[in-house]
C-alpha positions, 0 to 999 in steps of 0.5 A: 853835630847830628850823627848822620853829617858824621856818618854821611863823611864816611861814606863820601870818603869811601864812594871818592876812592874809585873817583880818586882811582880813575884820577890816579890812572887818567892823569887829565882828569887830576888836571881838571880836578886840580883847576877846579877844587882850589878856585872853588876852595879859595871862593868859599874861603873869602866868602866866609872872611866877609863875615868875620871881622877885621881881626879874623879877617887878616889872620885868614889873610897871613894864613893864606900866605902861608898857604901860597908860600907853602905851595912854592916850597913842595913844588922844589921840594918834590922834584925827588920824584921827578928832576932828581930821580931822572938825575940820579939815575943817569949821572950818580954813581952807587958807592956812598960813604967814601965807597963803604957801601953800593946802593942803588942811586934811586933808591937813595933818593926816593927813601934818604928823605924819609930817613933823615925825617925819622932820624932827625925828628926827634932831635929838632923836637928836642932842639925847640924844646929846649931853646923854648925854655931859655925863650930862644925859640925862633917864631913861626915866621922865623921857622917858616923862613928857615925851611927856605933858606935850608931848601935853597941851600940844599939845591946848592949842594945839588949843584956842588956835585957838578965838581965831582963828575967824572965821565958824566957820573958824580958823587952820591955822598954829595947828592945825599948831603943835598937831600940831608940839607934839604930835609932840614927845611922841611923839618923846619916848615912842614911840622909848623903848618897845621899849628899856624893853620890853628893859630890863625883861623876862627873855631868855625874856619880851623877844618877848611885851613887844614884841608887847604894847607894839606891842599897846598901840598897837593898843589906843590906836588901837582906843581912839581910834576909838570914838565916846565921844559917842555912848557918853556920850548912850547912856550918859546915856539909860539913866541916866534 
């Protein structure tokens, strides 16, 4: 690659950051960029599939499945910024660990995520590692499932603390379980991602499959911060 495609990349990143500062504080123009870069995304991508052959051309396919199923799973999962932060803040109380400790409830769920990942990491590295060498391993797929199952699962735990409320105020400890059983989806799914883009994309397509798996991610936080309720009244009115 010529020195000056290299240079000309560092550049267009750094002249995108006020771009990206405007869409950060003008949200519809995030809307339009969002309408518009995955379309345009998804027509380079079966461009480029009609000029690879059969084989190339259904690996991309299973990879573009992936990527729709991944936008799927960050939509629910992302809603600690959202749904879940609106609950913890009016219907959490702040004692955890059977009133041990006072923390705050929001607190609790905008960082319990990002702890239980440090904490955990390391032991499902471990894990795989060593079911690996007694050729237990589950494969990608099975790994990708698993990240649904413990999502599901996690907002199950979500809805057991409704057996706890008391004037309206549940557990924390409970919440924080949820948010433990959900991490363990993600831990399954998201390390997964960039391998399987690499696995399943030609030398020439493994650069846009990572930006569109990233892009996914974008996609289901994208997703995630939409009101749906307020769509559904809309939606319900003009049924009527």
């Amino acid at each position: 690659m010529p020195k000056w495609v290299e240079y000309a990349v560092y550049i267009g990143t750094l002249l995108l950051i006020p771009l990206i500062q405007i869409m950060v504080s003008k949200t519809e123009y995030t809307d339009y960029f969002m309408y518009t870069i995955g379309p345009l995304t998804l027509i380079y991508l079966f461009y480029e599939m009609s000029k690879v052959g059969k084989v190339e051309r259904n690996k991309l396919i299973a990879a573009l499945i992936f990527i729709l199923f991944s936008i799927v799973f960050w939509g629910i999962y992302e809603q600690s910024g959202g749904s879940l932060s609106i609950f913890a803040a009016k219907n959490l109380n702040d004692t955890i660990l059977g009133g041990t400790l006072t923390l705050d409830p929001n607190g609790v769920n905008n960082s319990g995520g990002a702890f239980f990942i440090i904490a955990l990491a390391p032991l499902f590295g471990l894990l795989w590692i060593w079911l690996a060498k007694r050729k237990l391993e589950p494969n990608t797929i099975i790994k990708f499932g698993l990240g649904f199952l413990f999502l599901g699962l996690g907002f199950y735990v979500l809805y057991a603390t409704r057996f706890f409320a008391v004037d309206g105020m549940t557990s924390l400890d409970v919440f924080t379980l949820a948010l433990l059983v959900i991490t363990v989806g993600e831990l399954c799914l998201s390390p997964i991602g960039l391998s399987i883009m690499t696995k399943l994309s030609p030398a020439k397509l493994q650069g846009i499959m990572m930006g569109m798996w990233f892009l996914a991610s974008a996609y289901g936080q994208y997703v995630a911060g939409i009101n749906w309720a307020q769509i559904w009244l809309r939606l319900g009115k003009e049924i009527r």
